[in-house]
BAFI-3210 file (N, C-alpha, C; in Angstrom, 3 decimals, decimal comma, padded with zeros to 6 digits):
// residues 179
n [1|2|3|4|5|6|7|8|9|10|11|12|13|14|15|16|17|18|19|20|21|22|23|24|25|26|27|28|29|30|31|32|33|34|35|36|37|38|39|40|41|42|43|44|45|46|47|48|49|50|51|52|53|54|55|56|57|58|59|60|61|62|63|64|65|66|67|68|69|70|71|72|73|74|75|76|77|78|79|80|81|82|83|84|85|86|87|88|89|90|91|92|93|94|95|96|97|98|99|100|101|102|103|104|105|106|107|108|109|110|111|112|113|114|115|116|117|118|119|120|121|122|123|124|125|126|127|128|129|130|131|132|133|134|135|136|137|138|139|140|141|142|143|144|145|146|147|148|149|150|151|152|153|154|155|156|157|158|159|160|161|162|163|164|165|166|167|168|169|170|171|172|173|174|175|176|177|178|179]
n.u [004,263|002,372|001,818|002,627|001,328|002,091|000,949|001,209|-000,389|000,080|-001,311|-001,823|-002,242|-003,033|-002,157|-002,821|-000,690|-001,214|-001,074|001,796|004,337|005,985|008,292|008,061|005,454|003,706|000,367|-001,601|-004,325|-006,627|-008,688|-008,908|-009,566|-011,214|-012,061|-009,063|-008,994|-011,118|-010,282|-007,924|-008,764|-009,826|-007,787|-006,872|-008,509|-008,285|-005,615|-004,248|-004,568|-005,325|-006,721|-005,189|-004,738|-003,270|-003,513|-002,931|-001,711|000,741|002,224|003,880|004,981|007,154|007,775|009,745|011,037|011,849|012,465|013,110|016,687|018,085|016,956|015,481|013,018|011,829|009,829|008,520|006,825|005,461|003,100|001,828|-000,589|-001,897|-004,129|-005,994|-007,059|-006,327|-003,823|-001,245|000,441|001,821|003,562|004,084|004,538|002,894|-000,785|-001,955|-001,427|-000,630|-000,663|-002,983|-005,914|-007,101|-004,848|-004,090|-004,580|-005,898|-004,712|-004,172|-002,778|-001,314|000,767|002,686|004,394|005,957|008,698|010,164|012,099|014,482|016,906|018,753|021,118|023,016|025,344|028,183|029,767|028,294|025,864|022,342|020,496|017,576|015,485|012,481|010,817|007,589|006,023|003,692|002,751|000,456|-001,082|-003,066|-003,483|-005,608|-006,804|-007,931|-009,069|-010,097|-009,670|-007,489|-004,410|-002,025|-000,079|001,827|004,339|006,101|003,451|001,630|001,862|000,178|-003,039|-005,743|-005,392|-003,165|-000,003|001,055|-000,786|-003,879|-002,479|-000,854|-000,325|000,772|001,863|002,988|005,089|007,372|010,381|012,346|015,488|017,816|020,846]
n.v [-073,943|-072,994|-075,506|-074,854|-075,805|-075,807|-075,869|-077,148|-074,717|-072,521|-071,718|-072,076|-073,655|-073,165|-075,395|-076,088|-077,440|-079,468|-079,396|-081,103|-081,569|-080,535|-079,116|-078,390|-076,755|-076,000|-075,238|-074,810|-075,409|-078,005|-077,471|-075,397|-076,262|-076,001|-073,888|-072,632|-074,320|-073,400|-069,846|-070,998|-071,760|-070,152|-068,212|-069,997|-069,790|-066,644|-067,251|-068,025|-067,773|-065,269|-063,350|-061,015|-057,909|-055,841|-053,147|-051,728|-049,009|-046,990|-044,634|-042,690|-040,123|-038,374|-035,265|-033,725|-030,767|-028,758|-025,426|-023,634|-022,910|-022,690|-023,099|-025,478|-027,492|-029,300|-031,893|-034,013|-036,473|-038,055|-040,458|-042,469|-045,065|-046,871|-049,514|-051,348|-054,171|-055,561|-054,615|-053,181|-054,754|-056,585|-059,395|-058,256|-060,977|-062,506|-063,572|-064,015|-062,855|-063,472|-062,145|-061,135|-060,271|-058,324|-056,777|-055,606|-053,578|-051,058|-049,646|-046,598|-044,739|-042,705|-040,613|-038,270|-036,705|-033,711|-032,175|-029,811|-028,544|-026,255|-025,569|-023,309|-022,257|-019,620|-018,119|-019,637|-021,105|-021,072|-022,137|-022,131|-023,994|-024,349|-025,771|-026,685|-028,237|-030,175|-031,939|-034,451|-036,185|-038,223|-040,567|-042,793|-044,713|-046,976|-048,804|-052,446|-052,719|-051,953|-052,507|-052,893|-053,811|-057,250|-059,191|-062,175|-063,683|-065,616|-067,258|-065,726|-063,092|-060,922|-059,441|-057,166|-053,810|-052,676|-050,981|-048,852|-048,085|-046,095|-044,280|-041,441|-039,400|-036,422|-034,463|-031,596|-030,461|-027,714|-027,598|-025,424|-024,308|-022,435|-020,174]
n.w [-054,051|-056,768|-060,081|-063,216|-066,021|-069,432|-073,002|-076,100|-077,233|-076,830|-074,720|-071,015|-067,655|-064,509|-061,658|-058,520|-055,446|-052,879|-049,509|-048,401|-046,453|-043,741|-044,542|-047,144|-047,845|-049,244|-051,868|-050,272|-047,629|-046,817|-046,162|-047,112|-050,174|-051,883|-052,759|-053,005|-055,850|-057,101|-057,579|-059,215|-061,462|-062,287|-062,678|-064,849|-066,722|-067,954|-069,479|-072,288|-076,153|-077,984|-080,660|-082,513|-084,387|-086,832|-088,535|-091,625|-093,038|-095,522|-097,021|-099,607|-101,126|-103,920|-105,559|-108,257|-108,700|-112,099|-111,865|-113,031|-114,870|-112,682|-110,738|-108,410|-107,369|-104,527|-103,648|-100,501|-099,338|-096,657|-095,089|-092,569|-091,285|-088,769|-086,941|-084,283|-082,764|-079,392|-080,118|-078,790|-077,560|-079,624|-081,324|-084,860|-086,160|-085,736|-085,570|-083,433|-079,603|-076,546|-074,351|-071,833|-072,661|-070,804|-069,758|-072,684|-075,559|-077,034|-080,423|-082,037|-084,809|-085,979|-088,756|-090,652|-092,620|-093,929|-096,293|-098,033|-100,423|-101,535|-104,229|-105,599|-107,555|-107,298|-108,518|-110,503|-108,783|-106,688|-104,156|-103,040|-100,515|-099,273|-096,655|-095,519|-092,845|-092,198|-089,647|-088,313|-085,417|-083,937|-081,641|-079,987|-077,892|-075,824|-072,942|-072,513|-070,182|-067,129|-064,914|-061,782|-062,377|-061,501|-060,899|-060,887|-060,028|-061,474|-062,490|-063,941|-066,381|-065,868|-065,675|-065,742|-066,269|-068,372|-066,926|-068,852|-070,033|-070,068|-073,119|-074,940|-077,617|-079,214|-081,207|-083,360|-085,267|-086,651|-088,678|-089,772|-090,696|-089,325|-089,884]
ca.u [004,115|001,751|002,356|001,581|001,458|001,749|001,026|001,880|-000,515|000,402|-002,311|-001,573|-002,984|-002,705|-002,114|-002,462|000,275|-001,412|000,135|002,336|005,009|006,071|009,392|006,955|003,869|002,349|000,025|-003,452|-004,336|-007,442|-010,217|-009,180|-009,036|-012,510|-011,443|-008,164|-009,226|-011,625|-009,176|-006,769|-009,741|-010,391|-006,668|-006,564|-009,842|-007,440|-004,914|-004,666|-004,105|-005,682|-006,898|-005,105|-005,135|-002,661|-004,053|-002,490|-000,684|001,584|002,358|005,158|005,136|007,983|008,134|011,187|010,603|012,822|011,215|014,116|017,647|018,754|016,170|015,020|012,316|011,687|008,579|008,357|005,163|004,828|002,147|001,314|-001,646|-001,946|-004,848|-006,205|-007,411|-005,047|-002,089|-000,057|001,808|001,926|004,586|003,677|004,787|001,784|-001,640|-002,255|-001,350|-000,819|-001,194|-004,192|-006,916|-007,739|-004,020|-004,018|-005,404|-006,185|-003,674|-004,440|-001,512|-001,374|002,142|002,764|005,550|006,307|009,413|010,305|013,957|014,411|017,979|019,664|022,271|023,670|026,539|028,353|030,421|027,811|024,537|021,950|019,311|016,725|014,746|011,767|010,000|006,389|005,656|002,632|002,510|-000,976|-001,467|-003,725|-003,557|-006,845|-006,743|-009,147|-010,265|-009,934|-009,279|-006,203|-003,165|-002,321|001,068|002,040|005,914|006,145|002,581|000,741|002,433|-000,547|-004,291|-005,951|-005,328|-001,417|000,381|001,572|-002,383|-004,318|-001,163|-001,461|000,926|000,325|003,212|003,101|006,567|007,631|011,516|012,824|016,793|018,425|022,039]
ca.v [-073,119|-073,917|-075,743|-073,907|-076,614|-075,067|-076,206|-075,961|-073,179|-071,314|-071,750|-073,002|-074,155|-072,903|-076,475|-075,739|-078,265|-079,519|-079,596|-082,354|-081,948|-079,557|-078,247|-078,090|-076,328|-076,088|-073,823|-074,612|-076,692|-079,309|-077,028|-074,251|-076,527|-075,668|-071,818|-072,323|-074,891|-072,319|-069,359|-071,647|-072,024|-068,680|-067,718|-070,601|-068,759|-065,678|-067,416|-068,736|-066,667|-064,166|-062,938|-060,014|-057,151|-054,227|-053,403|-050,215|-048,819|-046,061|-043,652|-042,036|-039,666|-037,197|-034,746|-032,817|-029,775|-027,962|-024,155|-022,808|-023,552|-022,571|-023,475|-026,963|-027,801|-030,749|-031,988|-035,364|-036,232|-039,159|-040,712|-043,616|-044,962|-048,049|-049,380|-052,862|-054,805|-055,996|-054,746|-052,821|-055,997|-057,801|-059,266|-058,340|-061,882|-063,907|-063,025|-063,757|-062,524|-064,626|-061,237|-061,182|-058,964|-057,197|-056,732|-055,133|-052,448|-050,714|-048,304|-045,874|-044,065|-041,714|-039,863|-037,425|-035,593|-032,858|-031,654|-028,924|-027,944|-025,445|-025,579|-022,711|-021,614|-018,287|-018,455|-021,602|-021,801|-020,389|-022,494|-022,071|-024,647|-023,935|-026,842|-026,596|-029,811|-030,345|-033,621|-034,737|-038,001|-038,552|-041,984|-043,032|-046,205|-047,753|-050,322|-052,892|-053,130|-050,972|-053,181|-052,915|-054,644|-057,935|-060,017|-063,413|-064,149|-067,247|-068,265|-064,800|-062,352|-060,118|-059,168|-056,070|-053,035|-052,578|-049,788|-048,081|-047,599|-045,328|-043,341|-040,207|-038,382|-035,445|-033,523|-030,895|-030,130|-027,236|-027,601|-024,320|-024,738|-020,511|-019,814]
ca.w [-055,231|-058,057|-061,338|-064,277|-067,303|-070,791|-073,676|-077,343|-078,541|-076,135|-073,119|-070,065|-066,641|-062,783|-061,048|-057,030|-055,154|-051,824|-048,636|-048,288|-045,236|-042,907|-045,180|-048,159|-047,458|-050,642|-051,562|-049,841|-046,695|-046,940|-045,644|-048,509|-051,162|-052,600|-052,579|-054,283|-057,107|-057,986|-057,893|-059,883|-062,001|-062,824|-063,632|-066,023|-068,068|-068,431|-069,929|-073,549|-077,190|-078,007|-081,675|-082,423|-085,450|-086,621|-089,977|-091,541|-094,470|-095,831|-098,608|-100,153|-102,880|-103,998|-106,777|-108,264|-110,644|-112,619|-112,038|-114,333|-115,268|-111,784|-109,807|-108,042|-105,740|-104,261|-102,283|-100,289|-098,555|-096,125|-094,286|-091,537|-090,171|-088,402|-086,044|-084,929|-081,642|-078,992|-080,985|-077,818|-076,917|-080,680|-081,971|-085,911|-086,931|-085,362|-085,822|-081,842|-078,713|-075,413|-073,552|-071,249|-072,920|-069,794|-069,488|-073,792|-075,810|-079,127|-080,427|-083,260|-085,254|-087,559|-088,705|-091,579|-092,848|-095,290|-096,361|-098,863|-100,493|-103,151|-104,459|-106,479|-108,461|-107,277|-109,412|-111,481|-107,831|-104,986|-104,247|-101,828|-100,010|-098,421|-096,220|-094,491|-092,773|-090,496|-088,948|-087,324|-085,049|-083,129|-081,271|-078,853|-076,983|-074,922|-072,350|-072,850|-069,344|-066,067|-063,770|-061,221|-062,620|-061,171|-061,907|-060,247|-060,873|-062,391|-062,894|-064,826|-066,453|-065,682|-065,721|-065,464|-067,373|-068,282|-066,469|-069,582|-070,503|-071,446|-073,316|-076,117|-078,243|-080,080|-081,734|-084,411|-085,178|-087,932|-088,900|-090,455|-090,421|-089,340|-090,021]
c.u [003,298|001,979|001,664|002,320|001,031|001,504|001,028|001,102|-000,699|-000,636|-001,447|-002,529|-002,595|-003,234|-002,037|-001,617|-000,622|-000,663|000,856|003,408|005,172|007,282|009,018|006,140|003,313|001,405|-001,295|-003,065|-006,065|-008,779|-009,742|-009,463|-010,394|-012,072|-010,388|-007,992|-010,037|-010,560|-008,352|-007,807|-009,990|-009,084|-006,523|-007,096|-008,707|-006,175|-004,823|-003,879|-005,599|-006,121|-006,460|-004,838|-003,871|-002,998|-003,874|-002,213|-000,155|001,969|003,088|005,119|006,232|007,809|009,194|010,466|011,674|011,998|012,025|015,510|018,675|018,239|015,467|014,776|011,786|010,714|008,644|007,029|004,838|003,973|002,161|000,112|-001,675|-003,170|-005,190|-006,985|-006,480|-003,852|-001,183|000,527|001,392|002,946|003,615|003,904|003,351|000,122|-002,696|-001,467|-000,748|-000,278|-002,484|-005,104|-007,319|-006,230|-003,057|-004,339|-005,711|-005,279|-004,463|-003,231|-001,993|-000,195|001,914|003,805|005,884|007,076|009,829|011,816|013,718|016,218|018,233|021,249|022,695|024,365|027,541|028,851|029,747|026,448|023,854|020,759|018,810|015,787|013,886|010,767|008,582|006,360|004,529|002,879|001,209|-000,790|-001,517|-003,810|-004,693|-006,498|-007,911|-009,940|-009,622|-009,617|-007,614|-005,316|-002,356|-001,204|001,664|002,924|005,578|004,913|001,842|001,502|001,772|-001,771|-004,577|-005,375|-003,656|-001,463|000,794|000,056|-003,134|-003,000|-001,453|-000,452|000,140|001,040|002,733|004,427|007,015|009,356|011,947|014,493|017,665|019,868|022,497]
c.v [-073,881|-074,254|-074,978|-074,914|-075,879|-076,281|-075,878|-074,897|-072,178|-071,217|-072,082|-073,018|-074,064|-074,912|-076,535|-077,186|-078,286|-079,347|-080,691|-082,495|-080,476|-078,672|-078,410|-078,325|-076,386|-075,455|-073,646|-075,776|-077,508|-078,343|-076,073|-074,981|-076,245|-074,006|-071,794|-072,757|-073,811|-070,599|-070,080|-071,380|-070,682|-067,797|-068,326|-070,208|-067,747|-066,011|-067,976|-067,487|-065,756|-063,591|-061,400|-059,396|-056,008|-054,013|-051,921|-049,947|-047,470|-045,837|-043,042|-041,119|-038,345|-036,386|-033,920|-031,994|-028,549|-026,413|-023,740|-023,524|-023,745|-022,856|-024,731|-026,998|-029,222|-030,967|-033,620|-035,285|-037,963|-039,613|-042,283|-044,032|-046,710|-048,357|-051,160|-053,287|-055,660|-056,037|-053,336|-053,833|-057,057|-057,947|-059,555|-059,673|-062,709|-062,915|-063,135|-063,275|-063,608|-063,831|-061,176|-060,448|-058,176|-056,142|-055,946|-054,277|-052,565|-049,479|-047,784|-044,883|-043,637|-040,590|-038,992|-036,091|-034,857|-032,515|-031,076|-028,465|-027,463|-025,300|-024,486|-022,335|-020,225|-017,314|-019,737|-022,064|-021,305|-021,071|-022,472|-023,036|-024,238|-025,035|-026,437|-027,995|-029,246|-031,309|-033,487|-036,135|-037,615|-039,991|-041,715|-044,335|-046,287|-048,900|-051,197|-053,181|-051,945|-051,152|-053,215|-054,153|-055,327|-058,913|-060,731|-063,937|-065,759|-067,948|-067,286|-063,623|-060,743|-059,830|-057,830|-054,819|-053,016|-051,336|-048,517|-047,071|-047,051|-044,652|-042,640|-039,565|-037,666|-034,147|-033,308|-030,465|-029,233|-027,493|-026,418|-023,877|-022,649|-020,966|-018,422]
c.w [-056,268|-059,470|-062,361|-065,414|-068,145|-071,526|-075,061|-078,150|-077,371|-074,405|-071,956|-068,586|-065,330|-062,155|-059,740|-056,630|-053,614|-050,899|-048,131|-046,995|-044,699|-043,587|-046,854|-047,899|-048,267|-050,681|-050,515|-048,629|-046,912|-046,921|-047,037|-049,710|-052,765|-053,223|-053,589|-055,738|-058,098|-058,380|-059,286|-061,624|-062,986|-063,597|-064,868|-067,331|-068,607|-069,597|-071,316|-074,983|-077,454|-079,740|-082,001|-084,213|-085,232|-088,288|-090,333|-093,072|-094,436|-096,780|-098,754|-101,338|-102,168|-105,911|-106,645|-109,302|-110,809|-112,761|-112,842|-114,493|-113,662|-110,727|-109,480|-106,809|-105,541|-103,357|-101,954|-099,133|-098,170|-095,147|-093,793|-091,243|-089,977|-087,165|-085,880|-083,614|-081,173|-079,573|-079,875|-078,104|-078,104|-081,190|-083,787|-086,601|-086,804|-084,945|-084,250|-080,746|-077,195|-073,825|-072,985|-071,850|-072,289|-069,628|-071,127|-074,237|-077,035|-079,175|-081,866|-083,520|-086,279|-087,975|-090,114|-091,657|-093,891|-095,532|-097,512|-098,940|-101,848|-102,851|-105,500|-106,660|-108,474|-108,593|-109,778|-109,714|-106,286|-105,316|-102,982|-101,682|-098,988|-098,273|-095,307|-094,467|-091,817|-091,079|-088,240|-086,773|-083,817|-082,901|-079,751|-078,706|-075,614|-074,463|-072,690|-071,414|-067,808|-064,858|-063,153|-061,903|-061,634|-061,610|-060,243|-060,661|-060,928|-062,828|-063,986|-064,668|-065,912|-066,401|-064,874|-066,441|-067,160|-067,748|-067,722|-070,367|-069,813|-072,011|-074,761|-075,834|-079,119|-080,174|-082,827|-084,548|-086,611|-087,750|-089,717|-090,308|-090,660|-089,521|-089,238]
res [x|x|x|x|x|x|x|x|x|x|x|x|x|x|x|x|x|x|x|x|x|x|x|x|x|x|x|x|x|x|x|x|x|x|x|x|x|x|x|x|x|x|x|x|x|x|x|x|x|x|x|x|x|x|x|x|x|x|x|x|x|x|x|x|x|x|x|x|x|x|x|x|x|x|x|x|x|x|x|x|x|x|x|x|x|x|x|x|x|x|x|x|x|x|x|x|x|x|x|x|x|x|x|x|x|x|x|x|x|x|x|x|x|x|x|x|x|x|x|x|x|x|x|x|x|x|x|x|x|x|x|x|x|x|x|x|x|x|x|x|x|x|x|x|x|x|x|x|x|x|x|x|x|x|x|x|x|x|x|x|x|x|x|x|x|x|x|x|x|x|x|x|x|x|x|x|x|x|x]
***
């Protein structure tokens, strides 16, 4: 089996193990060893951090208005959008990755919600609400590469496009609450 040496920013290094006895084979025999250094060689390129992006923001506004002494409407109005490079598989704390890029994507988000309540005053002891919501959520997620997906327990978590990619949502949703 081959060594895979890390190190601390995160890289690390496919190490092939020759063949040394007959109850450890190891991974290559003498005549391959040109073949698998390069192999080894080529996983090690893949591996490393990654520069990654989720760069977004969000908005909130509510108003209340008194339409009369008995009457109160209320509007809230929120919005999402978030977008970036290699931000599928980011943890938001660290501004890299140590996901493969072939093996990442680009996501785009965009959410938005409206919700409406008018409150009256029947009488001093009878009141009625009335709520109506729509939501939007849109997001599209891109792989960054197209290539068959490719995972090597213990040495690469994976290369090639992730399985969960390409992926798209797109919900309109009205809320109108019957009795």
């Amino acid at each position: 089996m081959p060594n895979v040496v890390e190190f601390l920013n995160g890289s690390s290094r496919v190490v092939p193990q020759p063949k040394t006895g007959p109850y450890s084979p190891g991974d290559y025999e003498a005549t391959d060893q040109a073949l698998v250094f390069a192999a080894a060689a080529q996983l090690t390129s893949l591996a490393g951090e990654y520069p990654a992006a989720q760069i977004g923001n969000s908005s909130y506004a509510k108003l209340d208005i008194n339409l009369n002494p008995r009457n109160q409407l209320a509007l809230r109005v929120n919005t999402t959008r978030y977008w970036g490079s290699n931000n599928v598989f980011l943890d938001p704390a660290s501004p890299v990755t140590y996901d493969s890029i072939s093996n990442n994507g680009e996501e785009h988000v965009s959410t938005e919600s409206v919700n409406l309540s008018l409150t009256s005053s029947i009488t001093p002891r009878l009141i009625s609400h009335l709520r109506a919501q729509f939501s939007r959520d849109q997001q599209q997620s891109y792989s960054n590469s197209t290539d068959v997906l490719v995972k090597i327990p213990t040495i690469l978590d994976g290369i090639g496009r992730s399985n969960i990619l390409p992926r798209q949502t797109h919900e309109h949703r009205l809320h109108w609450p019957r009795r």
